[in-house]
C-alpha positions as CSV (number, residue, x, y, z in Angstrom):
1,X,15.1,17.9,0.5
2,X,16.9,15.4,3.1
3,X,15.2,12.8,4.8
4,X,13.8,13.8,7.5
5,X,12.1,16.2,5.0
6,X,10.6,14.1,3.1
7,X,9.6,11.5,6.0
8,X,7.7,14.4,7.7
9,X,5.8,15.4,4.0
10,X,5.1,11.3,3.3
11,X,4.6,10.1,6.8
12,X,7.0,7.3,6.0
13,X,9.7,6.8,8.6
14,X,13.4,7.8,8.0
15,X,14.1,4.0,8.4
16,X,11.1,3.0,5.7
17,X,13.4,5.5,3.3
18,X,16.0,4.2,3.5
19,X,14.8,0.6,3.1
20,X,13.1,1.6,0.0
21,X,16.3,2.7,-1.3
22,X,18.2,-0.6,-0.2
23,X,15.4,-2.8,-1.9
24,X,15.7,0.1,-5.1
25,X,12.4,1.1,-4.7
26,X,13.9,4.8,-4.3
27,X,16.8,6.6,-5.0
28,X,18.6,9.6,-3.8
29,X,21.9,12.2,-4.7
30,X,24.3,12.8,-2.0
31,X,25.5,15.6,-0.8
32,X,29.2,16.4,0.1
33,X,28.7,15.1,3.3
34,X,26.8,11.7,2.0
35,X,23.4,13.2,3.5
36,X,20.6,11.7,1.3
37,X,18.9,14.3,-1.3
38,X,15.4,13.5,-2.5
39,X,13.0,15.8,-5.2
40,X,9.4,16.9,-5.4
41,X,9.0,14.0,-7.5
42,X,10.3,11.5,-4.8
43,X,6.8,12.8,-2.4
44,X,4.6,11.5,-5.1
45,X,6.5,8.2,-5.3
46,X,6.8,7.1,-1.6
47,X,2.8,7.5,-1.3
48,X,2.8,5.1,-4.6
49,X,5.3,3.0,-2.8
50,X,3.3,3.0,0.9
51,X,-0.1,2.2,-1.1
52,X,1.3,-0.7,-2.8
53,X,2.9,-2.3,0.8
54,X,-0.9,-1.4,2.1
55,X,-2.3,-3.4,-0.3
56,X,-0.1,-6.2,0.3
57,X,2.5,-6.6,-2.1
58,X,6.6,-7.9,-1.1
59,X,9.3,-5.4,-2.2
60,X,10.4,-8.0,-5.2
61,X,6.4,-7.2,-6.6
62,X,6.7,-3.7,-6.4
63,X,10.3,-3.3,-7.5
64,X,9.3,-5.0,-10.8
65,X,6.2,-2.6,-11.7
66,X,7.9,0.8,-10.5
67,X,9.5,0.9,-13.6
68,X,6.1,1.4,-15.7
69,X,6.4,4.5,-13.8
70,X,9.7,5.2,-14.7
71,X,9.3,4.4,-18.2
72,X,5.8,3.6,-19.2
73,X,6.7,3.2,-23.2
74,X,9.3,1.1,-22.7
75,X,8.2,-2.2,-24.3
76,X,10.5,-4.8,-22.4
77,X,10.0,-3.1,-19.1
78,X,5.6,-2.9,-19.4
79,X,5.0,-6.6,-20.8
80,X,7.0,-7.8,-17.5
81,X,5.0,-5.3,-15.4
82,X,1.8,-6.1,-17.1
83,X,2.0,-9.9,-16.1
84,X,2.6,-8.9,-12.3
85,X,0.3,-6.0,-12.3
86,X,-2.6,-8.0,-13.3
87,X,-1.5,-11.0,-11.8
88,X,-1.7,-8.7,-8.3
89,X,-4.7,-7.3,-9.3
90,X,-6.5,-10.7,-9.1
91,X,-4.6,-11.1,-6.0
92,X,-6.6,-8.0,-4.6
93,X,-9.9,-8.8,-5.8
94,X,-9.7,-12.1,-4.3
95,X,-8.7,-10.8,-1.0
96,X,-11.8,-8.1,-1.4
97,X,-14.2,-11.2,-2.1
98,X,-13.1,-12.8,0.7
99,X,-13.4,-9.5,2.9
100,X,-16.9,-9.1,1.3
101,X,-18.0,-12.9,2.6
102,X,-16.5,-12.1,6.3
103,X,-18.0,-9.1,6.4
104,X,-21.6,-10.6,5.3
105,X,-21.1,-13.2,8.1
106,X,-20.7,-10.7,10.8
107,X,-23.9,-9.0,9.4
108,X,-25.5,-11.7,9.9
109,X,-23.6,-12.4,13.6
110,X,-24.9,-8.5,14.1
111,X,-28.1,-9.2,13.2
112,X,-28.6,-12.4,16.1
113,X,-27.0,-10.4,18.1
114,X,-29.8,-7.7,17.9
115,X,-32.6,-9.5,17.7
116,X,-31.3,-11.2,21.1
117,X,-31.0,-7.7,22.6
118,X,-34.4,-6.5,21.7
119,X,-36.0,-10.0,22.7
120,X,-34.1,-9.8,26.5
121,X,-33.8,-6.8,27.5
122,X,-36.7,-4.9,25.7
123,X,-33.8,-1.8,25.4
124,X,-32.6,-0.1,23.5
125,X,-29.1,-1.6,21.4
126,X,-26.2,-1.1,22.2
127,X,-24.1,0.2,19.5
């Protein structure tokens, strides 16, 4: 499939593609005419690629564990991944934690907030 193809089945732009390619996060053949060619296979690893920018890792981080995918019982390649995998992992669990504790504090911002309401205006909240 060419680009635009696969942008529309991903959601990812033609320009995102591309990028991932220039950063070796994806590859493509060429045709004849130098128009980018991507497989089935390359739907499935653009949504692998998009979740791992939504959870906040650079192109270096994912670039360095796409190969588990690539070649999951290759020794050399899964120790390197391993270490930046898990090392992300904590990276993401400590950004949930702190989500968690904001999240707590505007219950309890909600809560004020409601109890104002009801003592005020006797009405109904808004909400």
């Amino acid at each position: 499939m060419r680009i635009g193809e696969l942008s529309k089945r991903t959601g990812a732009s033609p320009r995102s593609l591309r990028y991932y390619e220039e950063q070796g996060l994806l590859s493509s053949s060429r045709s004849g005419a130098g128009q980018r060619n991507y497989s089935d296979v390359d739907v499935e690893r653009v949504a692998l690629i998009r979740q791992l920018f939504d959870a906040g890792m650079s192109s270096r981080v994912i670039a360095s564990v796409l190969p588990c995918v690539d070649t999951p019982t290759d020794p050399d390649v899964t120790e390197s991944a391993f270490v930046t995998m898990t090392h992300e992992r904590d990276r993401i669990d400590a950004d949930i934690a702190h989500l968690i504790k904001t999240r707590d504090a505007l219950d309890v911002l909600i809560g004020i907030n409601r109890k104002y309401w009801a003592e005020q205006f006797s009405a109904p909240i808004p909400g």
